[in-house]
C-alpha positions in Angstrom: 69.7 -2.4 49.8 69.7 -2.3 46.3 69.8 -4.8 43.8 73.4 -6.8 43.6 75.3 -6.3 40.4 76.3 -9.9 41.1 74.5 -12.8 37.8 74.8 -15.3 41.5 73.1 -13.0 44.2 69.6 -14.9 44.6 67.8 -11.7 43.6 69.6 -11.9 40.0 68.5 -15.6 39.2 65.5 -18.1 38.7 65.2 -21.6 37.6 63.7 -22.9 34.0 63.5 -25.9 31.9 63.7 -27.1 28.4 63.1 -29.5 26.2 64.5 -29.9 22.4 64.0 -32.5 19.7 66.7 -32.0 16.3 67.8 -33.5 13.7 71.1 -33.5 11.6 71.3 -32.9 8.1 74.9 -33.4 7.6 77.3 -34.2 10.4 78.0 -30.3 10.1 74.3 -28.6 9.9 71.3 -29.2 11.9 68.1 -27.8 13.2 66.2 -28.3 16.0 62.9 -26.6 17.8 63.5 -25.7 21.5 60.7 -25.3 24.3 61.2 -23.5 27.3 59.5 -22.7 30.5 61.1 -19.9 32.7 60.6 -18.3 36.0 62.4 -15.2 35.6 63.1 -12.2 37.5 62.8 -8.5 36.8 66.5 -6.9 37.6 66.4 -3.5 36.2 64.7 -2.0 39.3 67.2 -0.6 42.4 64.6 -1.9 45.1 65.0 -6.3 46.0 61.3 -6.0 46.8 60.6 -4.8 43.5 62.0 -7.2 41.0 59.3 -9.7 41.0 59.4 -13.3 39.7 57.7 -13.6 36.6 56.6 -16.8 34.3 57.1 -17.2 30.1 57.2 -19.6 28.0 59.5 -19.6 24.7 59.3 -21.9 21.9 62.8 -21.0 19.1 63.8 -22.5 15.8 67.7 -23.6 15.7 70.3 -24.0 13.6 73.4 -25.4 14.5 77.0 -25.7 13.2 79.1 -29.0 14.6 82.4 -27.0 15.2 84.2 -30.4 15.3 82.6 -32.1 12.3 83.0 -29.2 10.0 86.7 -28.1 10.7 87.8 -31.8 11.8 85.9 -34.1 9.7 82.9 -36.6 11.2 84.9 -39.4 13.3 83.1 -40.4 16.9 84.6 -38.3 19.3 84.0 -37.9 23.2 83.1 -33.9 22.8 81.2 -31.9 20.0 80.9 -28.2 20.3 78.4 -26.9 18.5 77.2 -22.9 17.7 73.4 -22.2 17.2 71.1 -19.4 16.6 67.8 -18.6 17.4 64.7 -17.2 16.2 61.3 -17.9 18.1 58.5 -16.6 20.1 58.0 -15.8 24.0 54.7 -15.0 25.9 54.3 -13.7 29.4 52.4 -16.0 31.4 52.6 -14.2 35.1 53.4 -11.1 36.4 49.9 -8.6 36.1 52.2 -5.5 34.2 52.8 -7.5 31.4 50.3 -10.6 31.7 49.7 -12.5 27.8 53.1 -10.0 26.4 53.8 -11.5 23.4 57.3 -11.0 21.5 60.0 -12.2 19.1 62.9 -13.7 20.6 66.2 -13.4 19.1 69.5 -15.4 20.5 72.7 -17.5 20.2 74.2 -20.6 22.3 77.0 -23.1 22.6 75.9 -26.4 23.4 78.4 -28.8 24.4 77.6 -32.6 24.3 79.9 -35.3 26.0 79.3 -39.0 24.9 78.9 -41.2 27.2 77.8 -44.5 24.7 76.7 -44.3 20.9 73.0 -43.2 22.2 73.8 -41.4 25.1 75.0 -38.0 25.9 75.1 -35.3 28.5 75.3 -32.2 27.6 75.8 -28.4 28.7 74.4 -25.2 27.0 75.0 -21.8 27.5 72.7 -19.6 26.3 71.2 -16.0 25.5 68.1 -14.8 24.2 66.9 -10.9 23.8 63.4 -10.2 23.5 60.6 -7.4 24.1 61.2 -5.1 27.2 57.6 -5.5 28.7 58.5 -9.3 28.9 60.0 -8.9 32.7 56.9 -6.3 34.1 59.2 -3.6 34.0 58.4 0.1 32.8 60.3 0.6 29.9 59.9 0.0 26.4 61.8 -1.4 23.2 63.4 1.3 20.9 64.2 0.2 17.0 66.9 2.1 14.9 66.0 1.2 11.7 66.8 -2.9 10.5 68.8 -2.8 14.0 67.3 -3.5 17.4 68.3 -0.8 20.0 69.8 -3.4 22.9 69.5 -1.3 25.4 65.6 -1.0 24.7 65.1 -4.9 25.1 65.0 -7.5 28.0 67.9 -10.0 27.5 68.2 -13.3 29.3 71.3 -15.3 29.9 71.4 -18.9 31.0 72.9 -21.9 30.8 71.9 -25.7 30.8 72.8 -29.5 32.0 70.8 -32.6 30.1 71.0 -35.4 28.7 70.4 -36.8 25.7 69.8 -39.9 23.7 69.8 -40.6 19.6 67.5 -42.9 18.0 
């Protein structure tokens, strides 16, 4: 059967969650520490039966950039779009080839925030982080090239988020 080349095939996706608490600096800059729980799945194998679901749990530092704010000046508005980085750490929590991995974790995002009242907002984030290549169980390992991470030597995730959120 093989494994679909498809991100929406249910052998390609898992469900997560997150939680994030931030703070603004400047209307422009902010920073904010991001927890997440995952239940990914291994994808790099050519066999369905053989790209287990596995558990991790990731914990980044982000800064952001308020796209709006900086280019457009601070005035309430209905949408923000805001660019982040991300630096952090993941561990392996489930699958027994790579139970208690530990890595760095490395990624970017675009988090979109719609408000709904002055406290209240819903938001959407879309997401990527790249970490060790033992994270998803699989048999391969991370390559460096000097300062530069080798890409193809490291597990990447991409997902994206609804929420809400509320400002105190």
């Amino acid at each position: 059967i093989g494994v679909s080349g498809s991100p929406f095939a249910s052998e390609r996706y898992s469900w997560g969650g997150s939680v994030t608490l931030g703070k603004w600096a400047t209307p422009s800059f902010g920073m904010r520490v991001k927890g997440q729980a995952a239940w990914g799945r291994t994808v790099n194998v050519s066999d369905k039966d053989l790209n287990p679901l596995y558990n991790q749990v990731v914990v980044t530092l982000e800064p952001m950039v308020n796209l709006h704010n900086l280019f457009a000046g601070y005035k309430p508005r209905v949408w923000n779009t805001i660019l982040y980085g991300s630096v952090g750490y993941g561990r392996h929590i489930g699958h027994e080839n790579c139970e208690g991995v530990n890595s760095a974790i490395a990624g970017v995002g675009w988090l979109n925030t719609f408000n709904v009242t002055k406290r209240f907002h819903i938001n959407v984030d879309i997401y990527t982080n790249m970490g060790d290549a033992a994270m998803d169980g699989a048999e391969h390992h991370s390559s460096w090239a000097g300062p530069i991470i080798d890409a193809k030597g490291n597990d990447w995730q991409l997902g994206w988020s609804i929420g809400c959120g509320f400002n105190l």
